[in-house]
C-alpha positions in Angstrom: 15.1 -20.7 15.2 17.3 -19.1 17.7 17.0 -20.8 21.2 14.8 -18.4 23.8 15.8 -18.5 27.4 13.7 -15.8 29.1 15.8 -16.2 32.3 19.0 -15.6 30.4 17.6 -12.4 28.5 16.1 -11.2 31.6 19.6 -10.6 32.9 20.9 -9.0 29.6 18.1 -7.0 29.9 17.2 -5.9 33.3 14.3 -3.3 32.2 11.6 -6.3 30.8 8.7 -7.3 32.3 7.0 -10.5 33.3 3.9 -11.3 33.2 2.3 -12.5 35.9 0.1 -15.0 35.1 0.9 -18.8 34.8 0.7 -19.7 31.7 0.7 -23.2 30.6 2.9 -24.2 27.6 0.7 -26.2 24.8 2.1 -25.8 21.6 5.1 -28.1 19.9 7.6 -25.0 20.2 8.4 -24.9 23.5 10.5 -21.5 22.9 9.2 -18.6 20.8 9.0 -14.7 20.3 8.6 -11.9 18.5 7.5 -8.7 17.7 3.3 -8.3 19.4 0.0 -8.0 17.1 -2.8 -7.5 20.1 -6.2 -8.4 20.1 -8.9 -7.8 23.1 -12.1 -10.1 22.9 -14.2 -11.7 25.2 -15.5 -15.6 24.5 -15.6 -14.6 20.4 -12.2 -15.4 19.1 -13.6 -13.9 15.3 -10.6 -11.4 15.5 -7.9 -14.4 16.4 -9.5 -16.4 12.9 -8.8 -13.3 11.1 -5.4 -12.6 12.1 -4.0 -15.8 12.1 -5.4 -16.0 8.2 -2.6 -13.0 7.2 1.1 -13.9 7.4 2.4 -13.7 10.5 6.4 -13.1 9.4 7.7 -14.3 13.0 5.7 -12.1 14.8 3.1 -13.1 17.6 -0.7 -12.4 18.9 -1.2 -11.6 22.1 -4.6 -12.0 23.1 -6.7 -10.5 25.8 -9.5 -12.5 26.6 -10.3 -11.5 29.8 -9.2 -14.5 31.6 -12.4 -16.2 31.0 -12.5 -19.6 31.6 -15.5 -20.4 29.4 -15.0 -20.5 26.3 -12.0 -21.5 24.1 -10.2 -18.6 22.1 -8.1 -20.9 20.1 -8.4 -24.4 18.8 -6.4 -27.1 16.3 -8.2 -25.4 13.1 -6.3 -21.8 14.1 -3.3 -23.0 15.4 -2.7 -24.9 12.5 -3.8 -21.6 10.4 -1.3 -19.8 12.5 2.1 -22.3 11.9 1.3 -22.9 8.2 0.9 -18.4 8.0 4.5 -18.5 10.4 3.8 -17.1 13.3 5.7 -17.4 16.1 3.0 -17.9 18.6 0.6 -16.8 20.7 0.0 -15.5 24.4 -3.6 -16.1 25.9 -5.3 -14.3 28.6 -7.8 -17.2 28.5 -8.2 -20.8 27.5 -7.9 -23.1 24.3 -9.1 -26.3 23.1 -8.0 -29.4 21.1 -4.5 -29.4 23.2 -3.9 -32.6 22.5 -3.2 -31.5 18.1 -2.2 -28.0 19.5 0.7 -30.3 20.9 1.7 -31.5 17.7 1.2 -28.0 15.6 4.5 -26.5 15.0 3.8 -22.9 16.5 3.9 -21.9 19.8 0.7 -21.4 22.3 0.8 -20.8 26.2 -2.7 -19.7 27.7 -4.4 -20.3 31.5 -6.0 -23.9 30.4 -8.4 -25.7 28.2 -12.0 -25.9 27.6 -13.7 -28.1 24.9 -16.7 -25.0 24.4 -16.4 -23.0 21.3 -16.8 -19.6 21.2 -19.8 -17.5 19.7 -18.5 -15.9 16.3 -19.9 -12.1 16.8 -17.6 -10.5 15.2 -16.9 -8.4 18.5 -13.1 -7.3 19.7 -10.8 -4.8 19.1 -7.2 -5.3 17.6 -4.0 -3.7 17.5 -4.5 -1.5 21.2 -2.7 -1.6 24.2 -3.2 -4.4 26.6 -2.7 -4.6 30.4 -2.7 -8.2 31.2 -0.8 -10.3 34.3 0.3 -6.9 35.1 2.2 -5.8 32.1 1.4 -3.0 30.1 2.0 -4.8 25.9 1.9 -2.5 23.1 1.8 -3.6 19.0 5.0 -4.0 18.3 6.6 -4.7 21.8 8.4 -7.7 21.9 7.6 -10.5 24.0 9.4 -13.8 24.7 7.8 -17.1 25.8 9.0 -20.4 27.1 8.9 -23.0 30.3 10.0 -20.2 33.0 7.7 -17.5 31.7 6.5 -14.6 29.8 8.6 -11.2 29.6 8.1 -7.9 27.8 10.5 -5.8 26.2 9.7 -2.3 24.4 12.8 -3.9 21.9 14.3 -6.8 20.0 16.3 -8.8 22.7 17.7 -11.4 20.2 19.9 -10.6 17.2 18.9 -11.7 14.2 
């Protein structure tokens, strides 16, 4: 894995944008980004179980869930799902549970906080659409880059490959 310093590519590339929101870091990798999958849901994470499920070939889900506080939109069960399928991470505008296995799940997670209620599986959400969230307008297949300083945005790839 190449080493993510979103300071560092913030001044190679002056144009990103952070997100402001702060974001706790809970998964094992501390360091993580890639190109965006998007999903909008509120307190029904049935669109997260689904993606996580397909292979996730670096990239990372970015989910809008409203900032709601209530109900968890990721647990162990999905983050595990989500390293074993190898994606990179994900971003949550909202709260997760089970932080404590999160922490030793090889795949990267930063969201608002924790709390132990599950969500309701409805079925209700919407993938793959623009998000505005912590101020920054993300778009499938932006980039975005994640570690202990922050969250930025790029409309490109920022790290050679």
């Amino acid at each position: 894995m190449i080493p993510i310093s979103t300071p560092d590519l913030s001044d190679e590339a002056p144009e990103v944008c952070a997100l402001e929101l702060q974001l706790v870091n809970y998964g094992q990798i501390r360091q993580f980004g890639g190109a965006v999958v998007t999903i909008k849901c509120h307190e029904d994470n049935s669109l997260v179980k689904q993606c996580v499920e397909e292979p996730g070939l670096g990239r990372v889900i970015v989910v809008d869930g409203g900032g709601s506080m209530r109900r968890a939109l990721l647990g162990d069960l999905l983050a595990e799902k989500a390293a074993a399928n190898r994606w990179s991470g994900l971003i949550i505008n909202g709260v997760i549970r089970d932080v404590d296995e999160i922490g030793r799940t090889s795949v990267g997670v930063q969201a608002l906080g924790s709390c132990p209620i599950k969500t309701e599986k409805r079925g209700v959400g919407e993938r793959d659409i623009d998000l505005h969230i912590g101020g920054v307008d993300i778009a499938p297949g932006d980039y975005i880059y994640a570690d202990n300083n922050g969250v930025i945005v790029s409309k490109r790839s920022l790290l050679s490959q």
